[in-house]
N, C-alpha and C positions, 0 to 999 in steps of 0.2 A: 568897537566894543571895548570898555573897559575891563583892561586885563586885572583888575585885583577882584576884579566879578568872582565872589566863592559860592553866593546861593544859586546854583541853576535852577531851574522849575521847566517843566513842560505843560504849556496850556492846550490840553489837547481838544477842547472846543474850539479855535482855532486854529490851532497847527503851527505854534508857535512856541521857539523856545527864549525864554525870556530872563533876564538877573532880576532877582525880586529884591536887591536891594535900591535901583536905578529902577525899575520896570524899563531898562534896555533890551529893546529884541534883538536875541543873540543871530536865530534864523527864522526863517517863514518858511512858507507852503511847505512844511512839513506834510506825510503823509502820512494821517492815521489812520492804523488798522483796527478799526473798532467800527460799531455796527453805525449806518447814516441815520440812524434816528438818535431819540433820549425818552426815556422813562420816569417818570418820580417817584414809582412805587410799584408793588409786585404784579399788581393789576394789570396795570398798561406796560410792565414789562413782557406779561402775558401775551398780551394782543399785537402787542408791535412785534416780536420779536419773526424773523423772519423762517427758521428752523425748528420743526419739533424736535422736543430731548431723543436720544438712539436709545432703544428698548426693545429688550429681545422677547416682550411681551405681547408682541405682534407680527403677524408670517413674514413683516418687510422690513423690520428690525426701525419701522417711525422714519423709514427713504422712501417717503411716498411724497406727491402734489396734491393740493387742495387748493381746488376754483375756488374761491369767494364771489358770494352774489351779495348784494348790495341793496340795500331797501329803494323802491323807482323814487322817494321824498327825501333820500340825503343825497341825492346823485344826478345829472344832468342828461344818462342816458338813455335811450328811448325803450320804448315797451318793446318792440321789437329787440331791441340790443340785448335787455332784459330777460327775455325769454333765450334769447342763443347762449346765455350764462347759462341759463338753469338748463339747458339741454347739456352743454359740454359738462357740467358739472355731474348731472346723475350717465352720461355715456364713463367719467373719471372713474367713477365709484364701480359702476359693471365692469370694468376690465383689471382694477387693480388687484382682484382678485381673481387668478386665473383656477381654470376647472381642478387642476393637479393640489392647491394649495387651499380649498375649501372646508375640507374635513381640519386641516392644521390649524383654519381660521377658528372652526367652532371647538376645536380642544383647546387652543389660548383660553377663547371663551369663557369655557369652563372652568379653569385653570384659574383666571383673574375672580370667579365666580368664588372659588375654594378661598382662595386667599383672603377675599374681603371678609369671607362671615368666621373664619377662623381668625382675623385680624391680624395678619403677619404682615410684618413691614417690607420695606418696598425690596431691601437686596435678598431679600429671601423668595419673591416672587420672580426680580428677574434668572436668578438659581434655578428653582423650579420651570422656568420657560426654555431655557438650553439644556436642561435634562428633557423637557417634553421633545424638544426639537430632535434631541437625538435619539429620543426612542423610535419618533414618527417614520423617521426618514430610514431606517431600519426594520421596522416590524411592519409597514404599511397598517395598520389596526382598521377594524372595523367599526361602524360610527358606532356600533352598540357598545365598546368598551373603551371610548373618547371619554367619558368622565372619569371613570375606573380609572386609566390613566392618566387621569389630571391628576385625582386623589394620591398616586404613587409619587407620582413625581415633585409635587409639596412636602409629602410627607420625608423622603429623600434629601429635599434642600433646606427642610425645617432642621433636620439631624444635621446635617452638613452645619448649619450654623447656631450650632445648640440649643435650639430649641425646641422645649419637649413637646412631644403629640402624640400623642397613644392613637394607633391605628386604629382598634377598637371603638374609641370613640367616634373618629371622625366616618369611620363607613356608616354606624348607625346614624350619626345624622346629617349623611349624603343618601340613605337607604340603597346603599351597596352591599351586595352579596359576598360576604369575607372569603368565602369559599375562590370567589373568582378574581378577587385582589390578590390572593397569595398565589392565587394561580399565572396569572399576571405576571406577578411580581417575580415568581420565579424564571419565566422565560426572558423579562428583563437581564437580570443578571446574566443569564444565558449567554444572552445573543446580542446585549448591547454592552459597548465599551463604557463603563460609567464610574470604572475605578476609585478617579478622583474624586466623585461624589458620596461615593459608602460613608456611612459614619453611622456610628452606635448611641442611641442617647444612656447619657449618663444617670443612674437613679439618683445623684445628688441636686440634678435639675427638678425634681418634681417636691425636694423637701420645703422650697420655700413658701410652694402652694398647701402642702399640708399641714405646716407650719401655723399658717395665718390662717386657715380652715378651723384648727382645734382651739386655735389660740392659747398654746401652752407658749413657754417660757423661749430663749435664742439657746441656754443652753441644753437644753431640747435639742434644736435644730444643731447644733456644735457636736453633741456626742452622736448626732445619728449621722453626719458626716465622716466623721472619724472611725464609726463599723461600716459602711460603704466603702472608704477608701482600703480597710484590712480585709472584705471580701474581694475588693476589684484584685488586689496586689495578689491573691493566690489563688485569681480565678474563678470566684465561685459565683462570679453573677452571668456568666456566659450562658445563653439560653436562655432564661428568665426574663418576665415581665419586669422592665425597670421601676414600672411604679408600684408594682408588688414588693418590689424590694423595699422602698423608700418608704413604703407603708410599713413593714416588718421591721426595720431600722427605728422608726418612731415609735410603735410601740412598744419596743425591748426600753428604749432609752425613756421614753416617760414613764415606764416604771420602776425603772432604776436612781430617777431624781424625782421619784415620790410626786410626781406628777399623773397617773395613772388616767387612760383612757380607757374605755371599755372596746374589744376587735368591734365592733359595731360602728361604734364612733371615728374609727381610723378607717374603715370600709367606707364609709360615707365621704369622711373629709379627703381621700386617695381616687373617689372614683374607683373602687373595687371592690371583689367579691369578699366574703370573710374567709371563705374557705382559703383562697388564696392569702389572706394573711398569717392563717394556721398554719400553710404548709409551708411559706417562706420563715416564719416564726422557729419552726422544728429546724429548717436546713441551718436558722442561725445559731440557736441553741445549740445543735449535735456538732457545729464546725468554729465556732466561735467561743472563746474563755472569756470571760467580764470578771475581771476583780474589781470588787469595793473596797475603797480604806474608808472603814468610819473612821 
């Protein structure tokens, strides 16, 4: 080897380490630790790859085997051969899910179900699958309240990663009984360790959607930040509907920069009632001082 060799390189399609000034092999039969195939695109990195991703969005965290059967026209093995695949493969699928683990199966289920038509991204759903798990393995639930406790459990990891969800919404169109979510929900907290997942959504998370709803001005959305953050700091948003809040925030502030909507118009663009604007409206008035400098 030439010792003034300074470029090393590793070709690790052959296993070879090499001076790419000389193209002198420094050493061989290197051993690479990288997978025995190659890919050229996301595709066939799909098909080839030999492991599914670890996801806690299914009862066996994706440590499962999968027979592949093979069409009898790309393959040399017999029809017989053919059919003892397709027997081992559906005996694979009946036993990977044992009698105990059934109901967990169909609450994921539902779970992946919540998630897609609410559109949350992907670390939010696997959040939501390890609160499910921990509630499961706890409460034992019955299948009638396996979606109820989907619906918690998102709503839960949706907050955990700030993003807003009004429970209201989402029971009316999951046609769940709110009565029996809060009920739920409270034995939740109860009886399951879920500490680390509490979190409060913030009503400056729902200003951006009211924001682009009314189509007023940013500093609009600027000053109704700035009376959210002077309610949060002395308390006064505790208990309260977040986006009631952030509703009543907008329209103090758009009438104060002579921007003015009508409570109708912010009831609409909020996802809310008006009365609920009126009454958060009073709490900000009776607890809140706004000076103007013209």
């Amino acid at each position: 080897m030439n010792p003034s060799c300074t470029d090393v390189v590793m070709d690790y399609e052959r296993g070879v380490v090499l001076c790419a000034e000389t193209g002198e092999i420094i050493e061989e039969n290197n051993i690479v630790e990288g997978p025995d195939w190659r890919a050229f695109n996301y595709d066939e990195w799909q098909k080839r790859a030999h492991g599914g991703a670890i996801s806690q969005t299914v009862h066996d965290v994706g440590l499962t085997t999968d027979i592949g059967v093979r069409d009898l026209s790309s393959t040399l093995i017999s029809h017989r051969e053919y059919m003892k695949m397709l027997r081992l493969r559906y005996l694979n699928k009946k036993v990977r899910v044992n009698k105990q683990d059934r109901k967990l199966v169909e609450a994921l289920s539902n779970l992946n179900h919540v998630c897609a038509v609410l559109n949350l991204p992907e670390h939010v759903k696997e959040t939501a699958a390890v609160i499910m798990k921990k509630i499961f393995y706890v409460l034992q639930p019955r299948r009638d309240d396996l979606q109820t406790l989907s619906i918690i459990s998102v709503v839960l990891a949706a907050r955990r990663h700030g993003i807003p969800v009004r429970v209201k919404h989402v029971v009316q169109n999951f046609n769940i009984s709110e009565d029996r979510y809060w009920k739920l929900l409270s034995e939740v907290h109860m009886k399951v360790d879920i500490a680390e997942f509490k979190s409060f959504n913030d009503p400056r998370a729902f200003l951006s959607s009211i924001i682009s709803n009314l189509r007023v001005s940013q500093k609009v959305h600027v000053l109704s930040s700035r009376v959210i953050e002077m309610l949060k700091k002395y308390g006064l948003t505790e208990g309260k509907d977040p986006a009631g809040i952030a509703a009543a925030a907008v329209y103090i502030s758009a009438i104060v920069l002579d921007e003015k909507k009508t409570q109708k118009e912010v009831a609409k663009a909020a996802n809310v009632t008006e009365v609920t604007i009126r009454n958060r409206y009073r709490d900000l008035m009776d607890k809140v001082e706004i000076t103007i400098y013209v």
